[in-house]
Each structure stands twice: as C-alpha cells, then as structure tokens.
C-alpha positions in Angstrom: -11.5 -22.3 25.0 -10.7 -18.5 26.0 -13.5 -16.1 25.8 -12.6 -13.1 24.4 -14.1 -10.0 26.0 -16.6 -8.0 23.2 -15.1 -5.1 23.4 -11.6 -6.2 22.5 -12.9 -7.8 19.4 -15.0 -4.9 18.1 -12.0 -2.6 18.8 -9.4 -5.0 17.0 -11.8 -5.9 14.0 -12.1 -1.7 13.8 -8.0 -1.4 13.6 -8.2 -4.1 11.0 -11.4 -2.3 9.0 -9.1 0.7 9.3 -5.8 -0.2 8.0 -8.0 -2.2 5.2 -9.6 1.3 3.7 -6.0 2.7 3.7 -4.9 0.1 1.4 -8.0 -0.2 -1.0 -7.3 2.6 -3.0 -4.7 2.1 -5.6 -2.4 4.5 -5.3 -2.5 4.5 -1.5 -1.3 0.6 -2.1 0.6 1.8 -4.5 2.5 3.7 -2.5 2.9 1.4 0.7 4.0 -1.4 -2.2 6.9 1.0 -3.3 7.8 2.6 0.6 8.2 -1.3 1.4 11.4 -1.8 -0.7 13.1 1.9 1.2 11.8 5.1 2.6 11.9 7.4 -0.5 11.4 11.7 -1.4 8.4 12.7 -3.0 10.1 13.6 -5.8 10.9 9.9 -6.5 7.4 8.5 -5.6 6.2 11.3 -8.2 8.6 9.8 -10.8 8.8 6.5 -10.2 4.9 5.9 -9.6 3.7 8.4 -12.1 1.4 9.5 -9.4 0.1 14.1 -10.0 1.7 15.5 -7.4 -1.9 17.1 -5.9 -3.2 13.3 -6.0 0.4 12.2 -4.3 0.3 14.7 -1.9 -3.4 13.9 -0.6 -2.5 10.3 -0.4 0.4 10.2 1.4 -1.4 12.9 3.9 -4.2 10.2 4.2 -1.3 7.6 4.9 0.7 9.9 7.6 -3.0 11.1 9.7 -3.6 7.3 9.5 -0.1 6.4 11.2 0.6 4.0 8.1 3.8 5.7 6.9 6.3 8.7 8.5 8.2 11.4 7.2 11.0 13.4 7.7 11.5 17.0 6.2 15.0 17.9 4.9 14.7 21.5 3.7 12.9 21.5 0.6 12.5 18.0 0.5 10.7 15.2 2.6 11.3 11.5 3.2 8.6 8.8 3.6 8.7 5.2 5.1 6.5 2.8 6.3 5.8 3.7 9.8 2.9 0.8 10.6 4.9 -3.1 10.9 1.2 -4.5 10.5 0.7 -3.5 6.4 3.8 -5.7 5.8 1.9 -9.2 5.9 -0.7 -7.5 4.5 0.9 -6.5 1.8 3.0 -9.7 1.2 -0.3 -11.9 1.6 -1.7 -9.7 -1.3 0.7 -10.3 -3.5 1.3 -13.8 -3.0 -2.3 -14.2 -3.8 -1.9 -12.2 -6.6 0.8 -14.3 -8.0 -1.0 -17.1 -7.6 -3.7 -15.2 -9.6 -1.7 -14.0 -12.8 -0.3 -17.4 -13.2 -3.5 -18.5 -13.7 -4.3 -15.4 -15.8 -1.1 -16.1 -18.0 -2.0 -19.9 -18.4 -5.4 -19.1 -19.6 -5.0 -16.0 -21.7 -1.9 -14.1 -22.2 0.1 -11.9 -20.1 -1.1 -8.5 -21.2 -4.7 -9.4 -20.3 -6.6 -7.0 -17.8 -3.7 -4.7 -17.1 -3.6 -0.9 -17.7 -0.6 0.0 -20.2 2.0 2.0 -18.2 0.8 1.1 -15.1 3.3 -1.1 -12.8 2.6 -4.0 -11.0 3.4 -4.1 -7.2 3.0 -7.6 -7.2 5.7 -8.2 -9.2 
C-alpha cells in the first residue's frame, strides 16, 4: 500500500472543503444546477431562478472568485458557465441521492411534502 505524503492530503481534503462551501448555499447550487444544462445571461438566471438580482449578483461573484463558474461580457450583458469539471459529479451524485430520497418521500407521504411552493427542484 502507497503512503500518501501529509501534505498532499491536507491540501486535497482543503480543495474538496472548498468547492463543498460553494455548493451549500442554495442558490449558489442553484445556480451551478441550472449553468450545468448551458452557459446562460444573467438576465435568464434572474428569470428563470427567481433569484433578486443583488442576491444573484453576490452569488455568482462568490462562484467566479472561487474559479467554479466563468463569464464573458457582451456589452451590456454577461454570460456564465461552469468553469470548474469537478462540481459535475458532485452535482450528479447529489441528485441521484436526492432521487433516491423523494421516491422514498413520495411512497411514504405525498409529493408536495417538504417543498417550498414556487421553488424548483434541481434534482429533477
């Protein structure tokens, strides 16, 4: 068995920590869920996720300094993907776990149980 020198574990489990706390607030996920299906203008993350623009605007900011998404300014406008590979299996294994979950949820209850109304699902 391979010993693995300390210092490269601390500094990987620190990368993973880090790219963990940009995905644990909702709308940050939010918006990585929605940037994973095309890169998209604020104007139709604002619509589309019924995100305030102020709170929008801070997030993907937090996103961009972290090196989790990109953008691209046209003009007026501005374009945002998803700049970091490594939130993609994070993402999927969420929702596949999440599936799983409201499955379950749906068996034992109904299927409005525990959601916020108007709120969309990004494990859908």
């Amino acid at each position: 068995m391979s010993k693995r020198k300390p210092e490269k574990v601390c500094h990987s489990v620190v990368e993973a920590s880090d790219l963990i706390k940009q995905l644990a607030n909702p709308n940050r996920l939010a918006l990585v869920c929605y940037l994973m299906e095309a890169p998209r203008t604020v104007t139709e993350l604002e619509d589309d996720l019924g995100i305030p623009q102020p709170t929008l605007s801070q997030q993907l900011t937090q996103l961009r300094e972290a090196g989790v998404i990109s953008r691209q300014r046209q003009a007026r406008s501005a374009t945002y993907w998803i700049n970091d590979a490594r939130v993609l299996p994070l993402v999927q294994a969420l929702r596949l776990v999440f599936a799983e979950l409201k499955d379950i949820r749906m068996q034992d209850r109904g299927p409005m149980d525990g959601m916020t109304p108007g709120m969309p699902d990004m494990f859908d």
